[in-house]
N, C-alpha and C positions, 0 to 999 in steps of 0.2 A: 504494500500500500504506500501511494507518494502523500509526504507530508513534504509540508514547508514550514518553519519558523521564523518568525521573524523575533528580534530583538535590538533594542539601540536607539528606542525612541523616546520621549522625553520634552521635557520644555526648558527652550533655550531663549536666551535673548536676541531678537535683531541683531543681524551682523554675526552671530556665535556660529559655531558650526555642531552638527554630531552625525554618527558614522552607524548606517544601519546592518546591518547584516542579516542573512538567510542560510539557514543549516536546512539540509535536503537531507530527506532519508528515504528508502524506499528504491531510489534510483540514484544510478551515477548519472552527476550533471557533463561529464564527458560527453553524454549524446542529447544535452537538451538545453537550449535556447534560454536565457533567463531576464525578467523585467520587472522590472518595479512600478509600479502604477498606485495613485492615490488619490483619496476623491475629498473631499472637502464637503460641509455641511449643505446641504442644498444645491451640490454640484454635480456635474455628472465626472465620472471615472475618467483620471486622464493617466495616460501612459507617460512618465515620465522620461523612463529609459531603457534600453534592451540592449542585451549582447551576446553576439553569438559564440556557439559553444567552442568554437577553436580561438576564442580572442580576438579576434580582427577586426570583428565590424562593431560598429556600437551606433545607438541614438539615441539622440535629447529631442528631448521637448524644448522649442526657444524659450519656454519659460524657465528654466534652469540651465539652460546650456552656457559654459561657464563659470558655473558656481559647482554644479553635481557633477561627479565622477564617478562613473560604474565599473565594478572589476569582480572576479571570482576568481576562487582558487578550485582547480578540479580537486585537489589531491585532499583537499582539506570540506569537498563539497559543500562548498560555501561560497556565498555571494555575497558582494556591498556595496553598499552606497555611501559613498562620501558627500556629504554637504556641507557646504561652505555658504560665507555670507548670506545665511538666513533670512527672510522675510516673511514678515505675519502673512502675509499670502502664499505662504509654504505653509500653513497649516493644515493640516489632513491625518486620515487615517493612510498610511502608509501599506501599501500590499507586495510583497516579493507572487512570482508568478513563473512555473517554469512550461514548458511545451519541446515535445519530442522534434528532433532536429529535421524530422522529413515531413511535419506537419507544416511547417515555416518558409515560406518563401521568402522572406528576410528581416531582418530585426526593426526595420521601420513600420513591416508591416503588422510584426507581433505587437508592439507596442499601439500602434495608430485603428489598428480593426481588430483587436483581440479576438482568437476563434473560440469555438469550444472543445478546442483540446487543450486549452490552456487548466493548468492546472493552479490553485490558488492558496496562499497563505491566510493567517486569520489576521492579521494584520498588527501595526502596532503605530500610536498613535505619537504624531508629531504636534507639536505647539510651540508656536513662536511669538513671544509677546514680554513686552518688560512688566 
């Protein structure tokens, strides 16, 4: 069974930074596409970032592009998100999301039209505010 966790969320100040991460069990992320996506109160779900599973390709949302930094370790089947220079409109529930590498035609498109083979984490909550 795939799980995802997420962990590393919190309230920071404008401008702070904090560093999310996603532990995968169930499957090696060696064979699967991985994204973070988060939705904000009365908002709809936005992909923030995706990267595919050999390292190479990656995408941002121009709303964080930037500031976020997405990367994973196979070895450690872990995923993260670095953020940087914070803003209250970075607040949301935060969701890591993985998808099998041959369901994905590429990491703009995991992110931008999530399908339903994406698989999802229970999230963990970001807040940005002094």
């Amino acid at each position: 069974q795939v799980q995802l966790v997420e962990s590393g969320g919190g309230l920071v100040q404008p401008g702070g930074s904090l560093r999310l991460s996603c532990a995968a069990s169930g499957i090696s992320l060696n064979y699967y596409e991985i994204g973070w996506f988060r939705q904000a109160p009365g908002k709809e779900r936005e992909g923030v970032s995706c990267i595919s599973s050999s390292d190479r390709n990656t995408y941002y949302s121009d709303s964080v592009k930037g500031r976020f930094t997405i990367s994973r370790d196979n070895a450690k089947n872990t995923a993260y998100l670095q953020m940087n220079s914070l803003k209250p409109e970075d607040t949301a529930v935060y969701y890591c999301a993985s998808a099998p590498v041959h369901r994905i035609t590429s990491v703009q498109a995991m992110c931008t039209m999530p399908s339903r083979s994406i698989v999802w984490g229970q999230g963990t909550l970001v807040t940005v505010s002094s």
